[in-house]
N, C-alpha and C positions, 0 to 999 in steps of 0.2 A: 862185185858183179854190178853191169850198168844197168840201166834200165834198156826195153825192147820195144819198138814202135813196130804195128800190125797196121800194115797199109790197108786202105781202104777205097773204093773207087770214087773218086775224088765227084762225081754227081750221086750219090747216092745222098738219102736224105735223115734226116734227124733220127726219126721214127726208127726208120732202115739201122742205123747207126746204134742207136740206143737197142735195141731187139737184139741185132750180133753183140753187143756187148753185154749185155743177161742172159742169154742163151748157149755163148762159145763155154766153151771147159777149158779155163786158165790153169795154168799150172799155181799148186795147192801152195796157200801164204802167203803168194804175191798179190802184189797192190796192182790192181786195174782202174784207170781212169781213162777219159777221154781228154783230152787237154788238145783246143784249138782244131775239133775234129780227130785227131790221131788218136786213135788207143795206143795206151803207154802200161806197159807191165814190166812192174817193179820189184824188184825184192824186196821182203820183209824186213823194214827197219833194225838198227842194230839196237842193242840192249839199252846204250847211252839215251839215243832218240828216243826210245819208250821210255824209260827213264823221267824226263823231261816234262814227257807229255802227262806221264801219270802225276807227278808232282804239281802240274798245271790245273789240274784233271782236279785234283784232290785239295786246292785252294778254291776253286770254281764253283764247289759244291755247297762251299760254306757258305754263301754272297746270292745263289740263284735263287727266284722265286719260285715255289713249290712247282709249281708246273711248267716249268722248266726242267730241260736234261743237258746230259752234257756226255757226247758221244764220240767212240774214237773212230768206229768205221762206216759213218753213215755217210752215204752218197748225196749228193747233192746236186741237182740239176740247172745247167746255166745254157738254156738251148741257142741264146742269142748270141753267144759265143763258143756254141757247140762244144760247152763242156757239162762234162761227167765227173766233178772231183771230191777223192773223198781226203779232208783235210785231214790231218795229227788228232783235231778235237772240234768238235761242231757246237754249237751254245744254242738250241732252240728249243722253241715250242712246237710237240708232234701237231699237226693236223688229227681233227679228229679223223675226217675221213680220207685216208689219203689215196694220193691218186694213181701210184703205184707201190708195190711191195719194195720195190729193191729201191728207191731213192726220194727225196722229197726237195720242190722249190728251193732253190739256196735263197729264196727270198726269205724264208721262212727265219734265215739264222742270224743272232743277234750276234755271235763273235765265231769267227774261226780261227782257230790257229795252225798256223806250219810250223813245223823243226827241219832245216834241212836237212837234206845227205849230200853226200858229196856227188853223186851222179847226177842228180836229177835239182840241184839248187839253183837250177836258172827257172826252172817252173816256177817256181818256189817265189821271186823274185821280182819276175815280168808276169807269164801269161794268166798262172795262179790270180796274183792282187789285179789283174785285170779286170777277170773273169767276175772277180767277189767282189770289184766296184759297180760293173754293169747291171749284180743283180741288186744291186743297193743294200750290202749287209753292213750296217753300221761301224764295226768295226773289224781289223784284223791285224793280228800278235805274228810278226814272223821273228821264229828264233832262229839268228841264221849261225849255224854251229862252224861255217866256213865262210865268212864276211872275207874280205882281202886283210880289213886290220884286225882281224883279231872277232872272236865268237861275240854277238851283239842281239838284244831283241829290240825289236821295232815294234811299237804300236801305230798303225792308221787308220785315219776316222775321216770323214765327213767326204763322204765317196760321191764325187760329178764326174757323169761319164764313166768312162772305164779307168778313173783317176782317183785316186785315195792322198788323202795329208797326211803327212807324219805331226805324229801328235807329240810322239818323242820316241830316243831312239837311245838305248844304253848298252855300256861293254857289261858282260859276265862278271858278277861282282857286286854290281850296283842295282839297286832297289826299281823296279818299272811300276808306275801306277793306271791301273784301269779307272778309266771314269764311271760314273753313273752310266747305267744300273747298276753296274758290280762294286765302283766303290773301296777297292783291291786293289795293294801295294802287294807285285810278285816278287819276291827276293830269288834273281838270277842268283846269288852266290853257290845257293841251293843246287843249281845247274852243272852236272857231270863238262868236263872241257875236256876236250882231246889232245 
C-alpha cells in the first residue's frame, strides 16, 4: 500500500493546516505528516523497518545524556517548510514547557533518523533532509533500505540552508560512526535486508 496525499486549499495557512491535521480522524496506524504543505497518510511501516529503528533505538539509549529521549513517534514542527514530520526516531530534549501537545520545534532535535519504504523514499531523501536542514538539526541517519545500489545508511551533518553534508555514507554490512555527542559506531550488519 502507497501512501495518500489529502489535498488542501493551496492559500490556506499554517495554523489552518496544522488544526486539520490534529483534529481530522485518520485512518487507525497510519503515519500522518505534512510534508511541503501536503498531508501524506501512510501505512504502518513493515516489521523490517521497525526492526531497524528499534535496534537504532536501543544503541542510542546507551550514549544519550540523561535528559535526553529518543522517540519513534513524535511530531516535529518545520513551519517554514510547512512541515509536520514524524521521523523513524527523534533524539531530543523535551521542552519544559511545551507549546503544543501533539508536536514540538524540530529545532529542538539533536539527530533524526529515517528508514525508508519503498512508497514514500523520495521523502525520505529530498523534502525530509530539507525540511531537518532548514530547521538546523545537527544531524541526520537515513537508512535507505531501497538506494538504487543496494541498502546504504547515510549520515549528514553540518546543515546551511536547507542543505546538509554527507559526513559518510556506508552499504549494509559495514560499521557507520556517529560523532559527538553520541560518540556511536552503528553496526549496519545488524540491519534486516530485503
Amino acid at each position: 500500500m502507497s501512501a495518500l496525499t489529502v489535498s488542501q486549499d493551496p492559500d490556506q495557512n499554517w495554523d489552518d493546516l496544522v488544526r486539520y491535521w490534529e483534529e481530522m480522524e485518520w485512518p487507525e496506524g497510519s503515519k500522518v505528516e505534512i510534508i511541503e504543505g501536503i498531508i501524506t497518510v501512510s501505512p504502518a511501516p513493515a516489521v523490517r523497518h521497525k526492526v531497524i529503528a528499534a535496534r537504532i533505538q536501543r544503541r542510542l539509549y546507551s550514549v544519550i545524556p540523561e535528559e535526553w529521549e529518543v522517540f519513534q513517534t513524535l511530531a516535529i514542527s518545520v513551519p517554514s517548510r510547512l512541515g509536520m514530520l514524524i521521523p523513524d526516531l527523534v533524539v531530543t530534549r523535551l521542552p519544559e514547557h511545551p507549546e503544543a501537545e501533539s508536536h514540538i520545534p524540530a529545532a529542538l532535535a539533536e539527530l533524526v533518523v529515517e528508514v525508508t519504504s519503498k512508497s514514500n523514499a523520495r521523502h525520505d531523501r529530498v523534502s525530509k533532509p530539507a525540511a531537518y536542514a532548514t530547521a538546523g538539526i545537527p544531524l541526520y541517519l537515513l537508512i535507505d533500505r531501497w538506494a538504487p545500489g543496494g541498502p546504504t545508511a547515510t549520515l549528514y551533518g553540518e546543515p546551511k540552508g536547507d542543505v546538509y553534508r554527507v559526513l559518510s555514507a556506508v552499504k549494509f554490512g559495514d560499521p557507520l560512526k556517529l560523532p559527538e555527542p553520541f560518540d556511536l559506531t552503528i553496526d549496519t550488519a545488524e540491519f534486516p535486508a530485503d
